[in-house]
C-alpha positions, 0 to 999 in steps of 0.5 A: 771600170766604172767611175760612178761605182768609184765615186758613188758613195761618200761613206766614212767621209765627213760633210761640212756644211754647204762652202763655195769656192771663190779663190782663183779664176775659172778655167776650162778642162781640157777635151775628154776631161768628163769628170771636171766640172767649175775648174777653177786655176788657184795659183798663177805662177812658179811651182806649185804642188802637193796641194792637200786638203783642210779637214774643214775642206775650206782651205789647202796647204801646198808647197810653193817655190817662185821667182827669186825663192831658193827653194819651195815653202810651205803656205796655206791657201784660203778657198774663200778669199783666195789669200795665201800665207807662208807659214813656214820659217822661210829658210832651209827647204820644205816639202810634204804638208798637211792639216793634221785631224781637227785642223788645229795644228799643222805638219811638214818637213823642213831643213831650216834647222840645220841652215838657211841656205837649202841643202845643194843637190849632188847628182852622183850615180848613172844619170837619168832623174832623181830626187833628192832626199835631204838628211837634214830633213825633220818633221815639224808641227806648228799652228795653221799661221806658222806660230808655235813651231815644235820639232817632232823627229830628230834621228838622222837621215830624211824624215818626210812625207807626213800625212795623218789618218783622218780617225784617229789622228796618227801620222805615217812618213817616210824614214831612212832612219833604219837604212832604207826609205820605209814607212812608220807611224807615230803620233802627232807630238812624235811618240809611238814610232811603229815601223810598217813597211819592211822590204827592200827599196823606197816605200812612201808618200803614204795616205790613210783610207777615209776609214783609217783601215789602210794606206795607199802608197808609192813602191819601189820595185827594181827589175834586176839586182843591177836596178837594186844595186844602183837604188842602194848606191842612189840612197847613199848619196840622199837621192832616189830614181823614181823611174820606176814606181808602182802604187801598193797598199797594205793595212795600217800596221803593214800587214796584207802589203800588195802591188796594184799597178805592175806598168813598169811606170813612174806611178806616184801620188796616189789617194783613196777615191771616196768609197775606199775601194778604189784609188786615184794617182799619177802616171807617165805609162800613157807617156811611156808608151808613146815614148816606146812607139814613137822614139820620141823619149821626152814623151815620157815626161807626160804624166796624166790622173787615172783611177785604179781599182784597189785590187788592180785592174784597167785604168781609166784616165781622168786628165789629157794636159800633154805634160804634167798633172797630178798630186790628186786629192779630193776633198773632204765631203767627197765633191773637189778634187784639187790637183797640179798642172802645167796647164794654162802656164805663164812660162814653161815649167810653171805648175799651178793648183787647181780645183774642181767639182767632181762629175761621176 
């Protein structure tokens, strides 16, 4: 698959006006990494991650959690001057940010509502990793500082995952509230609530195409009614095992669903290439298979960029770090993309954002 076909047009993206990036430190990519081009390392320590764009494409909005922090919370990242400020309340646990359409107002989730402490993390079921999906989980809206917070779900159960549509405005998450982890919609003061996705297992982490016509997303597909049963009992428990994940799109309202990867592999964090034809995300099925070859199973915790056709189809790798990136996202005008990773890491466990000029 060509990347010059994947990235060679711009069409339905905006373009800002002529900005370079000054924050952070220049790094080298790493061999065979082609694609990158002035990459640059924007945060140096702790974890951070989901790093998403403005729509001015002159500032990210990442989670972050460092040392001495009880949980990750949400800050907005200044290009220009490499500033960064906490605009979330500091207490409880945050996850998933983004700039809502014209920049004006923010969106996360956030459990500060139901305490300060973050809700703990009981791991119940047959092992292996998990993600927690707190019930305390809402979303929230607030100005880009942090100011004018205003609470926009309130059913119970997890509420995350919010990202919006770059034409109009709406914004898709990811509910339990009707028992399962399903995508919906609803407008940015929490009105019009549509569900979309309707099948078994979790649907989520969802992006709009530049177009506004459909959303990528990450699928849960268990190989047997054993896998189901177990998800089902996860769930019940606000956890989920993200082992086995596949990247699916569907049209805005749901309809036209279909599976893209089919590698058995935790696929996850996937975003539309600027054509809207084809789709960037992230995978351990390089680590997986070096895994299976090897008998060396903490291979599989190897998670690389690759790009995928929209219909499925070879995958071509984009980054080569022996553990950890992902969370791709280009930026507005087509030119960055910002991602995480564990390379260049102070200590192990570090993952950092970085950002680079996009070479087809």
């Amino acid at each position: 698959m060509s990347v010059a076909a994947a990235s060679g047009t711009t069409r339905g993206v905006a373009q800002g006006e002529a900005f370079e990036i000054r924050a952070g430190k220049p790094v080298a990519p790493l061999p065979g990494e082609r694609h990158f081009r002035n990459l640059r390392q924007l945060t140096f320590d702790g974890e951070n991650a989901e790093a998403y764009w403005a729509n001015d494409g002159r500032r990210l909005i990442l989670q972050r959690k460092a040392a001495g922090m009880p949980a990750d919370q949400i800050y907005v990242l200044d290009l220009a001057t490499g500033d960064m400020q906490q605009v979330s309340t500091g207490t409880g646990a945050t996850t998933c940010s983004y700039f809502l359409q014209g920049d004006r107002r923010i969106i996360f989730a956030s459990t500060h509502h139901h305490g300060e402490a973050p809700p703990p993390v009981v791991k119940v079921g047959r092992g292996g990793y998990v993600w927690a999906v707190h019930k305390e989980y809402d979303l929230f809206t607030a100005d880009p500082d942090g100011s004018n917070l205003r609470q926009i779900t309130d059913t119970p159960g997890y509420d995350a995952e919010a990202t919006a549509c770059p034409v109009s405005g709406t914004i898709v998450f990811t509910s339990v509230r009707d028992g399962d982890l399903e995508l919906y919609t609803c407008e940015p003061d929490g009105s019009d609530v549509r569900r979309i996705t309707n099948r078994s297992g979790y649907d989520g982490g969802a992006f709009f195409s530049h177009d506004g016509s459909k959303l990528v997303l990450r699928s849960a597909f268990p190989k047997n009614a054993e896998a189901a049963a177990e998800d089902k009992e996860l769930l019940m428990q606000a956890l989920v095992k993200p082992s086995q994940m596949e990247i699916t799109v569907c049209n805005r309202d749901g309809s036209d669903f279909h599976q893209v990867t089919d590698n058995g592999a935790a696929n996850f964090a996937p975003f539309w290439m600027p054509d809207d034809q084809h789709i960037i995300f992230s995978s351990n099925v390089g680590g997986m298979a070096a895994a299976k070859e090897t008998g060396d199973h903490s291979l599989a915790r190897n998670f690389d960029i690759f790009i995928v056709d929209q219909h499925g189809g070879e995958l071509e790798q984009v980054t080569f770090e022996p553990e950890f990136d992902g969370f791709p996202m280009f930026s507005p005008n087509g030119k960055y993309i910002a991602f995480s990773s564990n390379r260049y890491g102070k200590q192990r466990g570090d993952t950092n954002v970085f950002v680079a000029e996009w070479v087809e």
